[in-house]
N, C-alpha and C positions, 0 to 999 in steps of 0.2 A: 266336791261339796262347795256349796256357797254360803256363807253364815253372814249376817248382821248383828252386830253390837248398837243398841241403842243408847251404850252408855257414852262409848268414845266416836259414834260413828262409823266404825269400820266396816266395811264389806270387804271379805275372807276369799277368793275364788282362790281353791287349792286340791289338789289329790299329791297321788303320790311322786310327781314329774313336775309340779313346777307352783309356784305360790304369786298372783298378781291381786296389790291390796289397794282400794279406793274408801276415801274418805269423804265426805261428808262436814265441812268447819263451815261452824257459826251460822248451822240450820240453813245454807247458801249455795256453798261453791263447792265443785267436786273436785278434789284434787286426787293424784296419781301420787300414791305411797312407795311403791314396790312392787319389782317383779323379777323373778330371777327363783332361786333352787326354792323348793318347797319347805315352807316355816310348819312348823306344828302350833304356833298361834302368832301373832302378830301384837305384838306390845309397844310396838314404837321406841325401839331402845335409842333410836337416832331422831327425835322431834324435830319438827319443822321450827328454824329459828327467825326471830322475826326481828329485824334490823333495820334502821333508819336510812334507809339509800336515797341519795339527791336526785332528782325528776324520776321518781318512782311514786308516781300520784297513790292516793288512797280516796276507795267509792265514798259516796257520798253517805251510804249507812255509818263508816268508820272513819270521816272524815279529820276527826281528834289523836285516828291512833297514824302515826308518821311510821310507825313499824309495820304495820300492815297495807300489802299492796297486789295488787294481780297482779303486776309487774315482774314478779318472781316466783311466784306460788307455780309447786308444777299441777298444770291442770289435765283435767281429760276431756275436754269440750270446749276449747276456748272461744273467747267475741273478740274485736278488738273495737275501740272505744271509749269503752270506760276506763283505761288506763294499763292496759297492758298491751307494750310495745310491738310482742311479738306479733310473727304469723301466726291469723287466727283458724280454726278450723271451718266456720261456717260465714259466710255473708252474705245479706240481705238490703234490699233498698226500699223502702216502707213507700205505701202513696204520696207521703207529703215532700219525698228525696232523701231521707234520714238513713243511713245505713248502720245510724247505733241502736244495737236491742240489750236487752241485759237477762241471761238467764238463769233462771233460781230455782235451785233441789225444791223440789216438790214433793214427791216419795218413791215408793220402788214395788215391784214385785218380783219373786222368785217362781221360774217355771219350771215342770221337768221338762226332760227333751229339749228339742230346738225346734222355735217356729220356720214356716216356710214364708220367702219373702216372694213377694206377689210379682209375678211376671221376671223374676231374676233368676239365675242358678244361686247355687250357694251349698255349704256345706249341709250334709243331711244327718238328720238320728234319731233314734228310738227316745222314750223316757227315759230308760235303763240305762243309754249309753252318754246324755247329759245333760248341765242342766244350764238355766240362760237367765239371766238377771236383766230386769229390765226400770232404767233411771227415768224416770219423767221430770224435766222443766220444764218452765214457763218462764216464760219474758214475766218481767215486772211489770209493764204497761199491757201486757194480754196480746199480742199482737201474733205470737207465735208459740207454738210447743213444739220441742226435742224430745223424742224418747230414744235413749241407748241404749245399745243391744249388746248383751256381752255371754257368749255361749263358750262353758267350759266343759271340755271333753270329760268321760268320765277315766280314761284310760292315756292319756295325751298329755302331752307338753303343749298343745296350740290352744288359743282362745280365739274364738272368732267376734270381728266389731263389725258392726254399722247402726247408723240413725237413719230415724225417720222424721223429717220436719214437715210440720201442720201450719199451715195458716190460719189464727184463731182469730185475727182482725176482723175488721169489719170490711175493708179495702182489698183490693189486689197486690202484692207484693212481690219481687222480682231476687229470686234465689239466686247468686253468683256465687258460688263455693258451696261446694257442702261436701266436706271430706266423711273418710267413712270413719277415722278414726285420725287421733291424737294423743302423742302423753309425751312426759318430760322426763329423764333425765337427772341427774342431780350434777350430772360432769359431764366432760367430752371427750372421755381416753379412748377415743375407738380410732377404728378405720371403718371405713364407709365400702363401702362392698356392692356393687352392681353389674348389670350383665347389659352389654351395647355388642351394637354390632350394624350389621346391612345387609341384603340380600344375597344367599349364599354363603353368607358368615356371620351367621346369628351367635347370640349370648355367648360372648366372650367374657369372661371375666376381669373386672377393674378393681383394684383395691386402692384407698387412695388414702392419707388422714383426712379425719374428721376436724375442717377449717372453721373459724371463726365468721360470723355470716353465715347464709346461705347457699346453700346446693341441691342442686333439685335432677332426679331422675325423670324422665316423663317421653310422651307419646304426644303430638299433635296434629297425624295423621288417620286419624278418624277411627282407628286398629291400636289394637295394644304394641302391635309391629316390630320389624327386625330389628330397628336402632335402638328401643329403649325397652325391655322389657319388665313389664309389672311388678318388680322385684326389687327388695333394698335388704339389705344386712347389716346390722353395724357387730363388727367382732373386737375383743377387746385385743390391743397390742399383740399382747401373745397369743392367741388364737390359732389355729392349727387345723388340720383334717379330723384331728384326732383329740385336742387338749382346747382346753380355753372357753371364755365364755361367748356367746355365739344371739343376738336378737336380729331374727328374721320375719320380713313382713313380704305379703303375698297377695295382690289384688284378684277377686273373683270376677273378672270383667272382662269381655272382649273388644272396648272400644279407649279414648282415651285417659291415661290415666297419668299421677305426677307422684312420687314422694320426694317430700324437700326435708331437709333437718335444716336445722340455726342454730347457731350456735351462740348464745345472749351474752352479755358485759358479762356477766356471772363465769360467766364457765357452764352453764346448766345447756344442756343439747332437747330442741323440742324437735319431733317427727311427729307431720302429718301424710296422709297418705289417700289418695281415692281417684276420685274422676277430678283431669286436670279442668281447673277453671279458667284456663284459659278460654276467651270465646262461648264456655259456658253461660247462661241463663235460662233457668228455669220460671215461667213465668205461672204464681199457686195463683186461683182465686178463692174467698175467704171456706175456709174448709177442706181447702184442699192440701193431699199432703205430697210429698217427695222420698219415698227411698232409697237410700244410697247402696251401692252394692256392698255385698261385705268382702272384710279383711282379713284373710288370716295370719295370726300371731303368735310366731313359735319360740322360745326360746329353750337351748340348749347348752348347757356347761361341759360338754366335750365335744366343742368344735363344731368344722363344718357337715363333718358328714352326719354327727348326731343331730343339726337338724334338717340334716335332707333328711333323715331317717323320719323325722317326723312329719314333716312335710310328703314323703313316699307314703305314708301309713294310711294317712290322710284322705288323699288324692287316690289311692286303691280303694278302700274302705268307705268313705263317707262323701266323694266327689263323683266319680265313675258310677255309674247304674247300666245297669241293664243284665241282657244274655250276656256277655264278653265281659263283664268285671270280674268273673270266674274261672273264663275260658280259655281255653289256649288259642293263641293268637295265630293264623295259619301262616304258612310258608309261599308267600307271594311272588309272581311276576308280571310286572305293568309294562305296557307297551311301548312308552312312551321314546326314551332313548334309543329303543329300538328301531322304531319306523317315523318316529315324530307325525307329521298328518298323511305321511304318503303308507297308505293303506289299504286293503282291500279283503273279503270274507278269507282267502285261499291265503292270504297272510296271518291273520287272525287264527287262522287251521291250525297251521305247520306251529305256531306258538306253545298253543294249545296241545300239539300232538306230543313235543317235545317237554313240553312243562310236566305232561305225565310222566315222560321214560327219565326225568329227574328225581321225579315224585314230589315234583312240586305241586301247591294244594290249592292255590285260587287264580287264575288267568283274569286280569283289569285291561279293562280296554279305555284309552286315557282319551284326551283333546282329540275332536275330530272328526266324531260318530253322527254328528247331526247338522238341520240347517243344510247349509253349502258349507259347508268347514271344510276349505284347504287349505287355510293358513289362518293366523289371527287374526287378520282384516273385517271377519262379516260373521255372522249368526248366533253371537249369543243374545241369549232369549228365547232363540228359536228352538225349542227342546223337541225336536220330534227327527225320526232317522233318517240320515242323509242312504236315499236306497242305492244312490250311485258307486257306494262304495260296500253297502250292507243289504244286498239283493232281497236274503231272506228277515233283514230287522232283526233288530236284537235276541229275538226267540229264534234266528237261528245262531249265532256266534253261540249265544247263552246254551244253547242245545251240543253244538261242538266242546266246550268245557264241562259241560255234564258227564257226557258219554261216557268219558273219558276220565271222571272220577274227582274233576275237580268242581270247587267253586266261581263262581262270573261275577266278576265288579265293572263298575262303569266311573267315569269324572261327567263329573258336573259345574258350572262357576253360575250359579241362580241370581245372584247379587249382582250379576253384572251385565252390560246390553251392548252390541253393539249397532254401528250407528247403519250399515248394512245390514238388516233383520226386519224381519214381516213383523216383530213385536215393535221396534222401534218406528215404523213406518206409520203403524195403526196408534201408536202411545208415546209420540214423543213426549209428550208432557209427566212422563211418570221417570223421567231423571234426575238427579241434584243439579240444579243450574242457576246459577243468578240473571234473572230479564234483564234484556238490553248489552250482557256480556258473552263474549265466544267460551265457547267449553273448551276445559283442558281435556285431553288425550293422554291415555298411558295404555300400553302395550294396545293400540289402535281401539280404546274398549272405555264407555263410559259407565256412570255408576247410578243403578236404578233405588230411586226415594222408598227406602222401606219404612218410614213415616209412616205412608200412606198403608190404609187397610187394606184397597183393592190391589195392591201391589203385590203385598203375602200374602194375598189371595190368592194370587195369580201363580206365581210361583210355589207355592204349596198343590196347589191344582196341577201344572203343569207337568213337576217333578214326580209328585204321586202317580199322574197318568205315564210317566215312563215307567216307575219300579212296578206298575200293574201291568205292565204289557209283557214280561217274560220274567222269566225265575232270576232275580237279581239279588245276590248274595251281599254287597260290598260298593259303599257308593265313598267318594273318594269328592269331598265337598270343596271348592276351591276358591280363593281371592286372590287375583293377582293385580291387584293397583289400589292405592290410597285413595282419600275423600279429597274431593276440590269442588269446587264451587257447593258449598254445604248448604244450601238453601233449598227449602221446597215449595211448592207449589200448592201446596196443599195445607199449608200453615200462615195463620195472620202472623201481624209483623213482630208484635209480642210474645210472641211464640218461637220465631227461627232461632233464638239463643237453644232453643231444646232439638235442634234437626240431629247432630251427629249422634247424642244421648236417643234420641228415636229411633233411628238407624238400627243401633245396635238392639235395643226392647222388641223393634221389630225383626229382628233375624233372631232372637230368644225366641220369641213367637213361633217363628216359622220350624223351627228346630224343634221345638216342642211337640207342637203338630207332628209333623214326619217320623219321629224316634217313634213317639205313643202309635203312631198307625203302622208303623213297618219295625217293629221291635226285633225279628230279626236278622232284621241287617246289620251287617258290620261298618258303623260310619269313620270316616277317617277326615278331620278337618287337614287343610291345607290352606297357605296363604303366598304361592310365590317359596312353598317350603315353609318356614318355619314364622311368616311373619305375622300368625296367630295363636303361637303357642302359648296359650293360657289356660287358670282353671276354670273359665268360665266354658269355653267350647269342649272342654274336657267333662265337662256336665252334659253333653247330649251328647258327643262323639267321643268313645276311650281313646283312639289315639289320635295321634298328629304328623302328616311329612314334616321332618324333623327341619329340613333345609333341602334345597334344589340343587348342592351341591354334594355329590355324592361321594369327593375322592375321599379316600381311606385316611387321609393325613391330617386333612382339613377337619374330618368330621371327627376326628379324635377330642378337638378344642371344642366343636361343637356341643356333641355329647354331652363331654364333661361341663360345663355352661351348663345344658340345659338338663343336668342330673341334681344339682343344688335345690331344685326343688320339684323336677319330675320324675319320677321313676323309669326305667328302661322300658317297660311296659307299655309308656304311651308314645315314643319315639319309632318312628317309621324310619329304618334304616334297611338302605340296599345295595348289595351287589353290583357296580356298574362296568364301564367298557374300562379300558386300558389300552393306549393313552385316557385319562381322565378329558369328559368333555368339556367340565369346566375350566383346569387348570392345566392339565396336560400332562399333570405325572404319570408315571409307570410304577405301577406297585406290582408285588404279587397277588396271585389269586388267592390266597394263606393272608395274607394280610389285608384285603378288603373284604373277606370273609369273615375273620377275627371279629373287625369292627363293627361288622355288622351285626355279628351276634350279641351284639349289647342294644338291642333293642327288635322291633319286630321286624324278624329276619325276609328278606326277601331280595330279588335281580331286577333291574333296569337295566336290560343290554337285553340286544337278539342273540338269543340261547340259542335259533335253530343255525347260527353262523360259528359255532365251537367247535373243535377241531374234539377228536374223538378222547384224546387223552384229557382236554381240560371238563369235558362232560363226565370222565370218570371221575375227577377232583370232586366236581361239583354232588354227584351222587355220594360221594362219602362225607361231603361237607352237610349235606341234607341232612343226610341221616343223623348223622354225629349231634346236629342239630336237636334230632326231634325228641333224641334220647336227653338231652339236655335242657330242654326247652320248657321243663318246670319248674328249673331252677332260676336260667336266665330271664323266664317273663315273673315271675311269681318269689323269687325269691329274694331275700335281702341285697342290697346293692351298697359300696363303700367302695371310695375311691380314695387310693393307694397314694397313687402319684397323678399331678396333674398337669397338662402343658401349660400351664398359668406359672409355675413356681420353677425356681430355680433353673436350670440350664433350657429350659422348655423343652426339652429335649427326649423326654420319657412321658409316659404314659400306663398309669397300672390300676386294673379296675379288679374287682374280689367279689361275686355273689356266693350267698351261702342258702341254703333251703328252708323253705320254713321247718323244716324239724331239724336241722344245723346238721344234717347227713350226709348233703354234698358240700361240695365247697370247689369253684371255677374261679380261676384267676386268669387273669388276659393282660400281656405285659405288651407294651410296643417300643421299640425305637423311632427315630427316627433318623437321623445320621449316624451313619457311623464316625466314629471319634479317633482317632492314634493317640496310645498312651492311655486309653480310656482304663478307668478304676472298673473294678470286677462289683458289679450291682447285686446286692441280695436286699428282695422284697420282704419285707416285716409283713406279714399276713396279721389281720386280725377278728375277733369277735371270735376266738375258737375257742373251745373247749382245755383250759391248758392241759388236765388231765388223760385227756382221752386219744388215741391214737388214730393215725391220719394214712390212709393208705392210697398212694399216688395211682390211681388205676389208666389215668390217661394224659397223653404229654407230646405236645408239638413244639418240636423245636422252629427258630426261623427257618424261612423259607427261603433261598436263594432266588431269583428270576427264572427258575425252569421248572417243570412240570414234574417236578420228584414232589411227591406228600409228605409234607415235614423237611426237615434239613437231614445231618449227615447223622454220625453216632451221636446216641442220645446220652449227653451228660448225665440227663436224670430217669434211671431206667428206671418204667413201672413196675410194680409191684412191692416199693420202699415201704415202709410205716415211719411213720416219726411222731413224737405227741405235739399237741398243738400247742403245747410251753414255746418248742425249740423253734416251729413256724412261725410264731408270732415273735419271738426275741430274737430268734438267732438271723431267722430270716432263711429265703429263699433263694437259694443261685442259681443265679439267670447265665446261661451257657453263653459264652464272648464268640458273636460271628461277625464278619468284615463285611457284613451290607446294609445300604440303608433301607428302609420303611421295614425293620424286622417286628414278624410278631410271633407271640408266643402264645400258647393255653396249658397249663395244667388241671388236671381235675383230681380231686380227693376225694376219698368215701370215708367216714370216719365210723370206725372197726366198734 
């Protein structure tokens, strides 16, 4: 529910999860009250105090009161210039050079539902499900209007932000910042909370305090990308998996983005958050407007997994569309680690032939298949089949996975050209490139101006004409290099500050197109692995290659990283070789299975080179799978233990089903330890009263092809209520190996 008071000003956004309150003083400035557990009315029992501070100017409407000043007022839209020091949310540089504008409450309106933002993803819903407040100012001098966007669930902890800025001038004005959202604080008792990383070792988690000055999370490589992910938390000291209070923010956006906090003289902590302004300019003419992508804002008083919880809820429900937000997610193998480019139809067979007698359910055919593709040196762009290696073309691979009962995917990387290619020969001029300088190079492959309209033209066309030429189930969308020379060809000179911002509008576009024409395909964004995991591309595509790194140990960290705010559902997790290709470890088959079942299970290794016993593993790891496979994609997800905390050393993940009837827990080691203390996991979210019956249970695995480990400490068939599970905990059976992992599964009786 959203209410206004006209007598104090307030606006109310509250249900039964969470209460965020804005004001309205002295018919002007919007300030930020409150947000945190849900109030039953808002009284202001703690007023805004207003104190005489030394170089804390006061506007020129209140220029008598020395107590009143922007300088400390916590706002939700701030300027800087008229007297408040901080980082502002939005800036502008007028025709005459002036970057001071002053913005003033104007009025508001209350909608149901939530509008759709034009050419962006963004959170989706019904009337029923919420409702969206919208703030109009204006500049005092007319030059500009703000409208704020603030959509609150009807059933959620999350509010979703962004603005729209108008040019009401008479002139041209030159947009440099324009965040999607801002608010203050009243203190700084937190820890700052973000996910970095780099190729292959995506969202690691960083918890740090929250410093005096600024810090800022961000992205300057044209992607949301591996080293900074779209993501900020501030948790308070005590804060926990489980306890504590918990403000999470989450950009809807696939290109760059920044949140920075400050921390002011005061003590008071301001967080802004959106598309980084670095190198940003957007340039309106008069009438025209800019929207920012929105924000989502969750906050949760039991920790971090209450608000992944909301955040998961979210991202299922209101982000995800199509056939597959519902579906069960098949049981995949990609060629890729298998044969990497060396390939051919009778390979592609035996894959396919064997992927059945696993029962596995979609055979992808990765980098390779087109052009002259035999290595990355030459043909992207060129989307049409290389017949040297694909006699009868995709209708016939595609025809071999049918047969055979499974589904056919393919990879594709549309966004990208290389400089060898009949499209790059006819269209050099449709790349990012600055005239008069050499282009950079990454993975041999430059990057095509999707600015331009003829471009997602062209690629919308060309891609189309593949998934129409044979039955294609599953298209596996890819980026693997960042933006450099960000210029286009196709834009006057007032305009390149908007290239990388176009970029990404324009592969919305192109995604848009495609989803709506081939709806049921199953799309899977990829970027190099995980260095586009966002909810923007989670808006056309449900999942994601989680990372390029597939070992079992690595992707423990990973997972966990990138569970804080996405659910196991949208994470591409597979089964690979041993030795690992990227790191070199040797795990069990039990235990990169384990981890893979925490997200959408599937193998990157040549299945038809397994020896007859580890193919028996593997059929009963399928299986095991698929009888579980409504709990693990669809069901609740809480993480126990994480390699972020304490000894780094464990790893313990818990789904429970949407009607709380299953319940799978997945424990891992990682070293084995001497002297090591006897571990029992605290399960939670159970039922205390109700009783829990252990019906399936792998112990570690040792390095050899035995299913499970030795005698089973915890034989099935136990019951225990879910009081003694969640307090007393669960004992994890002491084996002397490292990378061990464990599952139990419950039925609650």
């Amino acid at each position: 529910m959203i209410t206004f008071d006209e007598n104090t000003g307030i606006f109310h956004l509250h249900n039964d999860q969470v209460s965020y309150v804005i004001q309205v003083v002295r018919n002007r400035y919007i300030l930020h009250r409150y947000w945190g557990r849900p109030l039953r009315d808002f009284r202001d029992s703690s007023p805004l105090q207003h104190i005489d501070r030394g170089f804390s100017p006061q506007p020129a409407a209140f220029a008598n009161e020395r107590t009143f000043s922007l300088d400390v007022l916590p706002q939700e839209y701030p300027a800087y210039g008229h007297g408040d020091y901080r980082l502002p949310a939005y800036e502008v540089r007028l025709g005459n050079g002036t970057t001071v504008t002053e913005l003033i409450y104007e009025n508001y309106e209350i909608t149901p539902g939530k509008p759709k933002l034009a050419g962006l993803p963004g959170v989706y819903a019904t009337d029923g499900e919420a409702e969206t407040l919208h703030i109009h100012l204006q500049d005092s001098q007319g030059q500009l209007a703000v409208e704020l966007l603030y959509t609150l669930m009807a059933d959620s902890a999350m509010i979703t932000r962004s603005a729209r800025i108008t040019n009401c001038g008479g002139e041209a004005l030159d947009l440099t910042n324009a965040a999607s959202f801002a608010l203050d604080f009243p203190d700084h008792d937190f820890d700052r909370l973000s996910l970095y990383g780099g190729h292959a070792a995506e969202r690691s988690l960083e918890r740090v305090p929250l410093m005096r000055g600024v810090q800022e999370t961000g992205s300057r490589r044209g992607a949301s990308s591996h080293q900074q992910s779209p993501f900020l938390a501030l948790a308070r000291k005590d804060a926990g998996e489980k306890q504590g209070e918990v403000y999470g923010f989450s950009l809807i956006w696939s290109g760059e983005a920044s949140f920075v906090t400050e921390v002011e003289q005061f003590g008071a902590t301001r967080v802004i958050g959106g598309i980084n302004p670095f190198e940003f300019k957007w340039h309106l003419a008069p009438q025209e407007s800019f929207q920012t992508p929105e924000a989502m804002l969750v906050y949760s008083a039991e920790g971090l997994n209450g608000m992944s919880q909301v955040f998961h809820q979210i991202v299922r429900q209101h982000i995800v569309r199509g056939k597959y937000q519902h579906t069960l997610r098949p049981v995949l193998v990609n060629n890729w680690e298998a044969t990497y480019f060396d390939f051919d139809e009778e390979k592609i067979d035996s894959l396919a032939q064997c992927a059945a007698d696993l029962g596995l359910e979609l055979l992808v055919l990765d980098d390779g298949w087109f052009g002259k593709r035999n290595d990355d040196n030459s043909s992207l762009g060129d989307w049409f089949v290389n017949r040297n290696k694909l006699k009868q073309g995709l209708k016939g691979v595609a025809a071999s996975a049918h047969k055979r009962g499974l589904k056919f995917g393919l990879w594709f990387e549309p966004e990208m050209i290389s400089e060898d290619s009949e499209l790059y020969r006819a269209h050099s001029d449709w790349i990012l490139h600055v005239p008069d300088y050499p282009n950079s190079f990454s993975r041999h492959q430059l990057v095509l101006d999707l600015s331009r309209a003829e471009v997602c033209d062209y690629i919308v066309k060309a891609v189309g004409d593949v998934l129409e030429s044979a039955e294609i189930d599953y298209v596996k969308w890819d980026f693997n290099r960042h933006l450099t020379e960000a210029f286009s060809g196709a834009l006057s000179s007032e305009h390149q500050g908007e290239t990388k911002t176009r970029f990404v509008l324009g592969l919305y576009d192109i995604l848009e197109r495609l989803t709506a024409r081939f709806p049921h395909i199953l799309w899977e964004s990829c970027s190099g692995g995980g260095g586009r995991f966002d909810a923007g591309m989670l808006y056309y595509m449900p999942q994601t290659w989680t990372s390029d790194n597939t070992d079992a140990i690595c992707r423990l960290a990973i997972q966990s990283g990138t569970s804080l705010v996405f659910p196991p559902l949208t994470m591409g997790a597979h089964v690979s070789v041993t030795p690992n290709h990227q790191v070199g470890r040797v795990t069990s088959l039990q235990t990169r299975t384990l981890c893979a079942f925490a997200g959408d299970f599937g193998y990157e290794l040549d299945i038809t080179r397994m020896e007859e016993a580890e193919k028996a593993q593997v059929r009963k790891h399928v299986a095991l799978y698929k009888r579980l496979r409504p709990t693990l994609q669809f069901g609740k997800f809480y993480r126990l233990l994480t390699p972020f905390a304490g000894t780094k050393n464990e790893t313990a993940w818990q789904f429970v089903s949407k009607e709380g009837r299953e319940v799978i827990v997945l424990y891992f080691k990682t070293l084995s330890e001497p002297a090591a203390p006897i571990r029992k996991l605290q399960l939670t979210a159970l039922a205390a009263g109700a009783e829990y019956q252990l019906t399936d249970y792998l112990p570690a695995q040792r390095l050899s092809m035995d299913f499970g480990g030795e005698k089973a400490m915890n034989p099935t068939g136990q019951v225990f209520y879910g009081d003694e599970l969640m307090y007393n905990g669960l004992g994890v059976e002491k084996i002397d190996t490292d990378f061990a992992a464990y599952m139990w599964v419950f039925e609650k009786k």
